[in-house]
Each structure stands twice: as C-alpha cells, then as structure tokens.
C-alpha positions in Angstrom: 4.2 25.2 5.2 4.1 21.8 3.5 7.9 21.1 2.5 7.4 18.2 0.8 7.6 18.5 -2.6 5.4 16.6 -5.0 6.0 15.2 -8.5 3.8 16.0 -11.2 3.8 13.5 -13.8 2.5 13.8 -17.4 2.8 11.0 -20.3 3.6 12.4 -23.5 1.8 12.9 -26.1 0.0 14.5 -25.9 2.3 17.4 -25.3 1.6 20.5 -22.8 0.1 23.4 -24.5 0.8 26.4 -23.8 -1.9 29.3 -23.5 -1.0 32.4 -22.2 1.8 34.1 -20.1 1.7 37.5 -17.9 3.9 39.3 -15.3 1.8 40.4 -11.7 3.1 42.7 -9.3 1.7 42.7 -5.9 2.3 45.4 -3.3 2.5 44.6 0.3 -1.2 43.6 1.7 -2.1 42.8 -1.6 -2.5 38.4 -2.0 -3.3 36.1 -4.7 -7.0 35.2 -5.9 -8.5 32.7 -4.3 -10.4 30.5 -7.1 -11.5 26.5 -7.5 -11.4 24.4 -10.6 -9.4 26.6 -12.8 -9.4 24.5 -15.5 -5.4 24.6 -16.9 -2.3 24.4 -15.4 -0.8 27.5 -13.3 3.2 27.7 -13.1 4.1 30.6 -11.2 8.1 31.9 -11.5 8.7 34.5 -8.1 11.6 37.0 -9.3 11.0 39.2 -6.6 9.4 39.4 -2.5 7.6 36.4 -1.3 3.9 34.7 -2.2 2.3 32.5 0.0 -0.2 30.3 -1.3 -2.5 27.3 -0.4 -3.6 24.4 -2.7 -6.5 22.4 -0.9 -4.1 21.5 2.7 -0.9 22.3 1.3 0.6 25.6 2.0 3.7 27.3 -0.1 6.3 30.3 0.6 7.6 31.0 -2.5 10.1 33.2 -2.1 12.3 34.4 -5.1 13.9 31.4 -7.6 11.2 29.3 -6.7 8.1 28.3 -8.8 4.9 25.9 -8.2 2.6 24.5 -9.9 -0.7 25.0 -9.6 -3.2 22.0 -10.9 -5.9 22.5 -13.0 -8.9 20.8 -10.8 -8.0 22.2 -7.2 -9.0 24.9 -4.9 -6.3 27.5 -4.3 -5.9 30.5 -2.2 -4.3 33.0 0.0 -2.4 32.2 2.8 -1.7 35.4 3.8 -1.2 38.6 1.8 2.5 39.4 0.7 4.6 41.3 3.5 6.6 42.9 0.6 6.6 44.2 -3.0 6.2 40.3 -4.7 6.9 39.9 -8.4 6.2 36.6 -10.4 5.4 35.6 -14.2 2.6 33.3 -14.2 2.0 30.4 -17.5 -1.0 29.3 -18.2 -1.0 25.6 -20.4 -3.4 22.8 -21.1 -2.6 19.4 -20.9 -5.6 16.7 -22.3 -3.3 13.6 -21.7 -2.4 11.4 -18.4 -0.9 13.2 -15.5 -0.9 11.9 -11.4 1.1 13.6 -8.9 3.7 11.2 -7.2 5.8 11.7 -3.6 9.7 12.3 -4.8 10.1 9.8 -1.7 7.7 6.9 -3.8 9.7 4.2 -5.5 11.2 5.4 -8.8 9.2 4.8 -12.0 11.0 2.1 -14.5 11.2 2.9 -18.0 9.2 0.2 -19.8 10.8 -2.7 -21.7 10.3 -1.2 -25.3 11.1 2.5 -24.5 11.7 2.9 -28.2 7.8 2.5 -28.5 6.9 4.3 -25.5 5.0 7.7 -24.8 8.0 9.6 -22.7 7.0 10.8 -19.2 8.1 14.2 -18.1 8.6 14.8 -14.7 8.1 18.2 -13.1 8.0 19.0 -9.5 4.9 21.1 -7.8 7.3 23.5 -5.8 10.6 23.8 -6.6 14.3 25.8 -6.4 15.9 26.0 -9.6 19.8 26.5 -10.0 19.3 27.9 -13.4 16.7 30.1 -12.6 18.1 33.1 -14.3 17.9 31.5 -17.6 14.4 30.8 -17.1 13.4 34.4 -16.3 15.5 35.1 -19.7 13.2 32.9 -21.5 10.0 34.3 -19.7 11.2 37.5 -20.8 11.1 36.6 -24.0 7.3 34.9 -23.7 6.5 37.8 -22.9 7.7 40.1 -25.9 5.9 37.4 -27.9 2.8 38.1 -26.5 2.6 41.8 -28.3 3.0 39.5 -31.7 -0.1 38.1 -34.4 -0.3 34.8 -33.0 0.7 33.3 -36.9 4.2 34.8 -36.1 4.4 34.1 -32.5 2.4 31.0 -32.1 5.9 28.1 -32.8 8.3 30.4 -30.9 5.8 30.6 -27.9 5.6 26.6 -27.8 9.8 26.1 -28.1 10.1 28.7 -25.3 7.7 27.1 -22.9 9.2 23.4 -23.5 12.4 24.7 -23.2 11.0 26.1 -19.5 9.4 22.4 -18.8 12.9 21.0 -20.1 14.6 23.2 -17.5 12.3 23.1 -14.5 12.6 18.8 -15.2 16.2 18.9 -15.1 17.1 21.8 -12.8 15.2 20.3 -10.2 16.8 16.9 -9.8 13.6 15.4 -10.5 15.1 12.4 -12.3 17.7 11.8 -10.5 18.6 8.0 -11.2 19.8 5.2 -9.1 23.4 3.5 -10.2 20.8 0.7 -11.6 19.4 3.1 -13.4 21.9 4.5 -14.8 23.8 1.6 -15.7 20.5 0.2 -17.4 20.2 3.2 -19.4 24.0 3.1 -20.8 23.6 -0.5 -21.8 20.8 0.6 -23.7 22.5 3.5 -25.4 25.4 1.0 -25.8 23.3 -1.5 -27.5 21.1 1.0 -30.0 24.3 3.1 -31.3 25.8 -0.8 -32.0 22.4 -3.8 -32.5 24.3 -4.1 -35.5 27.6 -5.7 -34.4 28.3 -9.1 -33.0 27.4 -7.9 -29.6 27.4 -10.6 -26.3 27.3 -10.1 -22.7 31.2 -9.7 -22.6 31.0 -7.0 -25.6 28.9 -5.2 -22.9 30.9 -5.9 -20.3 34.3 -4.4 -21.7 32.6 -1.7 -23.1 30.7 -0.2 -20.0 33.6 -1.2 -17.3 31.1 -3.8 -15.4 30.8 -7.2 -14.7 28.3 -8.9 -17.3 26.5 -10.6 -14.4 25.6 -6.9 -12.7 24.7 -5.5 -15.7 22.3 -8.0 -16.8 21.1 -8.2 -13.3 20.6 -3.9 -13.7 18.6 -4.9 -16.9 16.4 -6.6 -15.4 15.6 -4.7 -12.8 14.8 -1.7 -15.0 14.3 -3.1 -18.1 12.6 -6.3 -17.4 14.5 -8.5 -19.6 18.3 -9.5 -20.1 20.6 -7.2 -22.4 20.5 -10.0 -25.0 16.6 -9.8 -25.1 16.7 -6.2 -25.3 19.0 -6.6 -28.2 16.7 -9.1 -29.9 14.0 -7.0 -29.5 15.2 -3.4 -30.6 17.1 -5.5 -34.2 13.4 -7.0 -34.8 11.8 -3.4 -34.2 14.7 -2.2 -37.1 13.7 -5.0 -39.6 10.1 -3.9 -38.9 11.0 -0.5 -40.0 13.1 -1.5 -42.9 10.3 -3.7 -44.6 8.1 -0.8 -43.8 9.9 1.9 -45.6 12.6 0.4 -47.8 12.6 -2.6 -51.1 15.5 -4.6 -49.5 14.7 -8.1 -49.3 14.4 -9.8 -46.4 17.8 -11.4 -46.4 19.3 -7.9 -46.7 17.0 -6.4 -43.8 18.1 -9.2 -41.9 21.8 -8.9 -42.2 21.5 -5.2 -41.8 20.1 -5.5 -38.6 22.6 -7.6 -37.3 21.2 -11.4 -38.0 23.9 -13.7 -39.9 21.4 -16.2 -41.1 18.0 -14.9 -42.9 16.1 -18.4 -41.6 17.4 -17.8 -37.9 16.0 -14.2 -38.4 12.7 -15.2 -39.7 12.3 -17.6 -37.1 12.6 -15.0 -34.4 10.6 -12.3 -35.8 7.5 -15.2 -36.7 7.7 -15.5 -32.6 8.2 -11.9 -32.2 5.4 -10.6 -34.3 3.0 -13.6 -34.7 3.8 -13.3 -38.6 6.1 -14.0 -40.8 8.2 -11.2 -42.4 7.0 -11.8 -46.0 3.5 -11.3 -44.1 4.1 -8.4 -41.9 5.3 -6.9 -45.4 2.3 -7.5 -46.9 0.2 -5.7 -44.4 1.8 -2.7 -45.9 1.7 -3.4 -50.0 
C-alpha cells in the first residue's frame, strides 16, 4: 500500500462541478470495477468494511472514515476483492480548469503578491482520514435525498452540499497547514485590508500583531514577495481603482478615502502603478 498521500490541486475558477452521487454496497468477494480514462473525478467516502483499490502503481486500503480520490485520466482497479460487507458513497464532478497533483512533503505553495486578484487554489488530498467524517456522511446523506428531486429544485442545493464536502475534506485533512511565516504573512495581510485606510507604518504592524517589524517584513517577503508597505501601496491603489470604477467621487476624495493625504502624491503612484493616470484609467470606463 502506497502511504503517501498526494495533494490534488485545482485553481479556481473555474469551480468543481458536481454530477452525480450514489451509495454501493459490496459483499465479501465482490471488488470495484476496473476501468481507464473515466473522464471525471471519483471521490469515494467508505462508511463501512474495507476497499482496496489501485490507481496506475499506487495501491489504497480504505478502510472506514477514509476517502480517495480517484482522477479523471487514470487507469484504476482492483486490488483484491473486499474481505467484508464494504459500504461507500461515491461523487462523481467535473472540473475544466487547472489541477496537478503535488507530494504533501514538496515545498509549500506561496500565495501570490496580489491575492486580492488571484484565482484561489483549493487543496484536496487523494487519500485521506477525516476527523469530521461524520458530518460529511450527514451531508452525503442529504446528496442523496436530492437525487429523487427535478433537477430545477435540486440542482443549487446539490452544488452547496458538494463544496461544503470539498470545504471539509480541505480543512479536515490538514492539507494547508501553514508554516509560522505563513501564518504571520497572512495576519499582516488581514491586518492591513480590515485598516489600508489608517496611517499605517511598520511599527503600526508591529504593535498590532505582537512582532518585531523586521520579522514581519522579512515573513512578507518570503510569502508575499514584497514588504508590508508595498503590499499596502498596492491593495489602497487596487481600492481607488474600484472606486473610480463604480462611484462619481472625484479623484481627490477616492484618494483620501483610500488612505492617501495628498491627491498629487496619490496620482503619482497610481500613474507608476497602472501606466495611466487616474483621470485616464477613468476614462477607460465613461
């Protein structure tokens, strides 16, 4: 059995689709298909007994709480047939967007330096144990009473059930478990969206998360790719860009409101930002 478990990573969007949901039941000596190129995604949730499956040379036990994913352009099999009375809901989804399978031991993925304009990237692992796998057989429960509903009255409550699956199987599994860079990175940057506005410096920061301002811009950096001031710089500018987008306020107002105490300054910085000025980036949109 390979015991390594595997990250499966998808950019979103596009989003995961889901497709269809069922409940097998396999007596002992009975085993799982054997089939190649399936086309969609196969999650697989064992309540009950014990499945053992292959995907190209990787073998699984999935005993009950755990669940695999299956991927759409491999070749998967029987190991052996089940020893027991096995019980597992299986989820069939599409996904048309980027997705690559990582090692949980590879170096962690950083967030880019404009994760306000970023696709998000979930983070699901191909065999896992869940903690909270009782709530997800709940919610499989439920997928399944949908499936005896039209599809106009089923069709949103099937797709909030099934991310609300993905949600738990990303989070129950530890798969983004963050480093204390990480971690203090991504509290900066929380810091510094809930307050661009404010007269914030390195100090601000520095009082505010309980760290010395040298460490966290040196945590910035490494995660972010830029300096807690540049961060800031960049996410007021995104906010004027927005403002001029969908408000009347004149520039002087949009640039005061994002936290810039002299128009001019502003304007100079968002000319370098944006290659334009912000009477022309305006204009784009009149």
């Amino acid at each position: 059995m390979d015991r390594q478990s595997r990250l499966i990573r998808m950019e979103i969007p596009p989003i995961p689709y889901f497709m269809t949901v069922g409940l097998s039941r396999f007596a002992p000596g009975d085993q799982h298909p054997s089939r190649r190129n399936l086309g969609v995604f196969d999650l697989l949730w064992v309540v009950k007994g014990q499945l053992f499956i292959g995907e190209e040379d990787r073998h699984f036990e999935l005993s009950e709480g755990r669940t695999l994913l299956l991927l759409p352009d491999r070749y998967h099999y029987a190991v052996k047939p089940c020893e027991e009375e096995t019980v597992f809901y299986w989820i069939h989804f599409n996904f048309i967007g980027q997705w690559e399978i990582r090692e949980e031991i590879a170096d962690p993925v950083h967030p880019p330096r404009q994760p306000w304009m970023s696709a998000y990237t979930m983070q699901v692992p191909q065999a896992a144990e869940l903690p909270n796998f009782t709530l997800a057989v709940r919610q499989l429960v439920k997928l399944m009473e949908l499936a005896a509903e039209n599809r106009a009255s089923s069709f949103w409550k099937e797709q909030q059930l099934f991310m609300e699956l993905l949600r738990l199987l990303e989070e129950g599994s530890g798969s983004r478990s963050a480093s204390p860079a990480m971690k203090l990175a991504e509290n900066t940057e929380a810091y510094i969206k809930q307050y661009y506005q404010a007269d914030l410096k390195n100090e601000t920061l520095s009082e505010a998360l309980h760290f010395h301002p040298n460490y966290i811009v040196r945590c910035m950096k490494e995660i972010y790719h830029c300096t807690p001031m540049e961060y800031l710089l960049e996410y007021r500018l995104e906010q004027a860009k927005l403002l001029m987008m969908k408000t009347e306020r004149s520039i002087a107002q949009i640039a005061e409101e994002v936290g810039f105490r002299h128009a001019p300054y502003f304007s100079s910085c968002f000319k370098r930002y944006c290659g334009l000025s912000p009477l022309q980036f305006r204009k784009q949109f009149l």
